[in-house]
N, C-alpha and C positions, 0 to 999 in steps of 0.2 A: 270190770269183770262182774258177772252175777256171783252174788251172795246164795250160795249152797255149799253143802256138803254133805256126804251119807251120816245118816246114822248109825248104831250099832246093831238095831233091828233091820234096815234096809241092809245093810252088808251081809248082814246072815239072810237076808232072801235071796239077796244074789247070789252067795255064794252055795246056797241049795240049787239055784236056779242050773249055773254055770254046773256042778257037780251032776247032776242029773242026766246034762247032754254029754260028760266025757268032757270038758273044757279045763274044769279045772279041778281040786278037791283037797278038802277040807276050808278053814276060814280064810278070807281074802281080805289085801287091802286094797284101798282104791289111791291115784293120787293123778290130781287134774295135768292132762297137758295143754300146755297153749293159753292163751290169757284171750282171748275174741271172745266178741260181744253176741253169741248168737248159741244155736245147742254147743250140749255141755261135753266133753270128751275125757276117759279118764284110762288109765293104765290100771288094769286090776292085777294084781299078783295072788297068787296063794304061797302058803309057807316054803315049799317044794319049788318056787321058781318060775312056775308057769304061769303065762303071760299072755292076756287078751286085751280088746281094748272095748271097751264101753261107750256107746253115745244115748244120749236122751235132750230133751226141748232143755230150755231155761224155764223156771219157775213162773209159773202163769202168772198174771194174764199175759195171754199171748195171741197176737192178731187171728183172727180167724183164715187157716190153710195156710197159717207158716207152721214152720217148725215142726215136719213130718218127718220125723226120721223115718217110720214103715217104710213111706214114696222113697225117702234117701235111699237104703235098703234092696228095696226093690232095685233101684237103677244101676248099683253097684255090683247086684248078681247080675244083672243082666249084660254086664262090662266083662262079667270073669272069664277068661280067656281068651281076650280080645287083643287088641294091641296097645289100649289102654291100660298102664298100671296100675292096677285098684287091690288093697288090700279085703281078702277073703271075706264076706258074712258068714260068720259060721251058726247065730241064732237070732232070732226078733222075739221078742216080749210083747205082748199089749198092754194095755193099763187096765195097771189091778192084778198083771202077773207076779210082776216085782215091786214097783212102784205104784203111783196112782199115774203116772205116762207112762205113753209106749216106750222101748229102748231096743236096740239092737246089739249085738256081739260081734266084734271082729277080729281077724286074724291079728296079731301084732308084728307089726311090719319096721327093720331095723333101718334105721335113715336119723336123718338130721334135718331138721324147719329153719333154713335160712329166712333173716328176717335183715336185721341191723349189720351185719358182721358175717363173710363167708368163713366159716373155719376151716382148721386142717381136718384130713388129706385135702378138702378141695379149694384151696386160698391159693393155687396159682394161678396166674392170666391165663392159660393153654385151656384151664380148668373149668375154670370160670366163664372161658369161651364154649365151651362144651356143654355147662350146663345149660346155658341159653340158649342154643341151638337142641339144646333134649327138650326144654319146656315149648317151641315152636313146633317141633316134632311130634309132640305130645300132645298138642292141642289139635294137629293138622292129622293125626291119629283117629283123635276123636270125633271130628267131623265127618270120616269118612267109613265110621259106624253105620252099617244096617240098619238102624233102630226100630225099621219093621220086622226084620227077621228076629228081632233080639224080643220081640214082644213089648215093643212100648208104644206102637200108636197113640196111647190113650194119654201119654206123658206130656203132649202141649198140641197147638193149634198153629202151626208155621204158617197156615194163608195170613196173608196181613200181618206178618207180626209186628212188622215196623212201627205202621203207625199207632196201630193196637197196643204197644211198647209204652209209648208215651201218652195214650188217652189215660192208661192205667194208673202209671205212675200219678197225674196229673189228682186224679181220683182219691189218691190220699192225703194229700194236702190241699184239695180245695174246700170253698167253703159250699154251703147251702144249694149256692146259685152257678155251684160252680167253676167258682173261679177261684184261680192261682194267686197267693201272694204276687203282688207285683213285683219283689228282685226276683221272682221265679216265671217270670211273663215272659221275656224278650227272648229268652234263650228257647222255652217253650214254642215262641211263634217262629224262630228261628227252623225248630227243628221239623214245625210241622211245613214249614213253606218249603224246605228241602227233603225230603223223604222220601228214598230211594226202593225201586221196587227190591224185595226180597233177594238176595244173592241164590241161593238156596234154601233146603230145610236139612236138619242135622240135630243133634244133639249137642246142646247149649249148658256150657257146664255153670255159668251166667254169674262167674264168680273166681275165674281162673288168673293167678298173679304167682307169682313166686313164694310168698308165706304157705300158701293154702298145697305144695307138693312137699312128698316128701323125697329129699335125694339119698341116694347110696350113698355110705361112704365104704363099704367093698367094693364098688365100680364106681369110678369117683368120673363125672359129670353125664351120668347116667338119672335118672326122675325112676325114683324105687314102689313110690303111688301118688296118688293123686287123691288130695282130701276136702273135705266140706261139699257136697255134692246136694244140698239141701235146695239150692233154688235153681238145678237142673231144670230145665223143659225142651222144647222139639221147638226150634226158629230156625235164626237168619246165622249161621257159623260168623259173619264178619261181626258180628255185635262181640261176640269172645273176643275174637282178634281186637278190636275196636277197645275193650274191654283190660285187656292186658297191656296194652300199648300204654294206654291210661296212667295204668300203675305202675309203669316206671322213668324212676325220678331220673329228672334233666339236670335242672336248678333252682334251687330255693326261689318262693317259700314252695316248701311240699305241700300238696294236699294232704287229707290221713292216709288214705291206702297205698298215696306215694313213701310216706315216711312209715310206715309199715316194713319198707323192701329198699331202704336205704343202699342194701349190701350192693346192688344192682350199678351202682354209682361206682364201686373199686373195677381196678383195668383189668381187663378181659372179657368182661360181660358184652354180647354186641349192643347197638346202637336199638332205638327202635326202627327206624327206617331199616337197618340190616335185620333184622326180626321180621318186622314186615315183607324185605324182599324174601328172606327164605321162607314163610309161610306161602308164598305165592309163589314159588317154584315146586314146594310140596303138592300143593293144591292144585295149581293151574288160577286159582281166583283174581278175578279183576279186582282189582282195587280204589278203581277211580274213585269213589263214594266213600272210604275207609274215614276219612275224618270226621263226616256223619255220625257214622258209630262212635265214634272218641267223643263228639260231644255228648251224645245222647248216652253212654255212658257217665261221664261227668256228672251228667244233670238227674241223671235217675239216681245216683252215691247222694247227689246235693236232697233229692225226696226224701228217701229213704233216712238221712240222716235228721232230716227237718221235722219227718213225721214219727223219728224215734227221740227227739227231744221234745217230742209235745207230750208223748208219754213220760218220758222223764221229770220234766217237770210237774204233770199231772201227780209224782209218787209211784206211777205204776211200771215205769220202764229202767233203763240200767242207766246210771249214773255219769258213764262215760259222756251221754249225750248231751247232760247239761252245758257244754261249752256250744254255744252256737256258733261262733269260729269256724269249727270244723266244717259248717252247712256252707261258710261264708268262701272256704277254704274251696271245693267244690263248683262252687258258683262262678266264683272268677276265672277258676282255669278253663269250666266250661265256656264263657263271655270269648280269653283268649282265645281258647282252641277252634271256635267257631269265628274270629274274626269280628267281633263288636267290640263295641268300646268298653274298657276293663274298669272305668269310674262307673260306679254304680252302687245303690244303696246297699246291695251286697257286700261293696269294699270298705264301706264307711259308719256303716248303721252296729251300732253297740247293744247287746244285751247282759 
């Protein structure tokens, strides 16, 4: 977890801020939800009970064109009243409004963040079978967004995304000349020597698993919204599928995002293969390519995680990444899921 929290003087800006637009009024508190490694989310109250929610970046430094919540913002109104459940933007801030970052305001939306454990109302099998089939629904929702009509052209580049996908990734962990650590070569050559043209373009929530929704429990296996919308852009809808498939656990060991969404593991939840067939009965989408995505999924988690432990150990990134396990955790499932061999200096190499 990032090391913050408001100050006395920042709560009273907020809560001038919030008070000004009709949100909230008088003094607020703030109290963080969710424990991820990425912008910050908080529940603000004022004395009276009323209840919004807060996001802003994590404490700088922070890579250049992440951590936009405005962009987030933006993509979230442009969801609202769609068939996607996205809780309300009711404000955005810049920096220097409130804080020294930008931050936005949202409606606060009543649900429960299954993670480890389905709780009650929704801990029966029927239940649990329901929610699985809402989060396939949800995603097969979202891909069939307008997102010209909705005003997002400008939100990503779908030609090429494929292989665009992984030159990028590649881009942050390479060195000078280029190049990939080599436990990060084979999978890479892997992915480049099969890369399937583009399924579509859509709206890529690029980030979609079980933790990241939130569910009703007034209507229990119903998806009440859908959260962290930060590394959104306009691709290939199977990389999502590809994406979520990822993240849910089979059998030890878990990768992290698998043990994230443990809960996925008790009975009723479907299969991924049943997830996969009812996304492709929603859709109409071929699939023949889908394990593509599951790798290149894997291996862009295995980047992403590699090149936020460089920062971590650098001093300047979150602590979480100091285990390099987790990179190593990623790599191999990526090796299995692609069909190489799963000895490799990924499995074996110590930091």
């Amino acid at each position: 977890m990032v090391a913050w929290d408001w100050s006395p003087r920042q709560l009273a800006a907020l809560a001038r801020f919030l008070q000004e637009r009709g949100l909230t009024c008088g003094p607020v508190r703030a109290v963080r939800i969710g424990d991820g490694h990425s912008n910050l989310t908080y529940r603000v109250i004022d004395e009276a009970g009323a209840t919004v929610v807060v996001r802003r970046p994590p404490p700088p430094p922070t890579p250049p064109g992440a951590h936009d919540v405005l962009r987030e913002a933006r993509l979230i109104s442009a969801l609202g009243g769609s068939a996607v459940p996205v809780a309300p933007v009711l404000a955005t801030a810049s920096a220097g409004e409130v804080l020294d970052v930008p931050l936005y305001v949202m409606g606060y939306v009543d649900g429960v963040v299954v993670t480890a454990q389905t709780p009650p109302p929704l801990d029966s099998p029927s239940t649990r079978r329901r929610i699985g089939h809402a989060l396939v629904d949800t995603l097969a929702a979202l891909h069939s967004v307008d997102w010209r009509a909705a005003g997002l052209a400008e939100l990503g580049r779908p030609e090429g995304f494929n292989s665009r996908h992984v030159h990028r990734m590649a881009r942050l962990i390479a060195n000078d000349a280029g190049r990939v650590p080599d436990e990060f070569a084979d999978v890479r050559q892997w992915l480049l020597a099969h890369v399937p043209v583009e399924s579509g373009a859509a709206i890529v929530h690029n980030d979609f698993r079980l933790p990241n929704v939130m569910l009703s429990t007034r209507r229990p296996g119903e998806v009440a919204a859908v959260l962290d919308w930060e590394l959104a852009t306009i691709g290939d809808p199977l990389f999502d599928l590809g994406y979520f498939l990822a993240s849910v656990p089979r059998e030890e060991p878990f990768n992290p995002t698998q043990a994230m969404g443990i809960a996925m593991l008790e009975a009723g939840y479907p299969s991924r293969q049943e997830l996969a067939e009812r996304y492709a009965q929603r859709t109409g989408a071929d699939l023949t390519h889908l394990p593509w995505y599951t790798v290149l999924a894997l291996w862009k988690l295995a980047v992403l995680y590699e090149y936020s432990h460089r920062r971590a150990r650098q001093g300047t990134g979150d602590p979480y990444y100091l285990d390099r396990g987790l990179v190593h955790a990623f790599l191999d499932d990526a090796r299995r899921s692609a069909g190489l061999v799963s000895s490799s200096p990924a499995s074996t190499r110590q930091e």
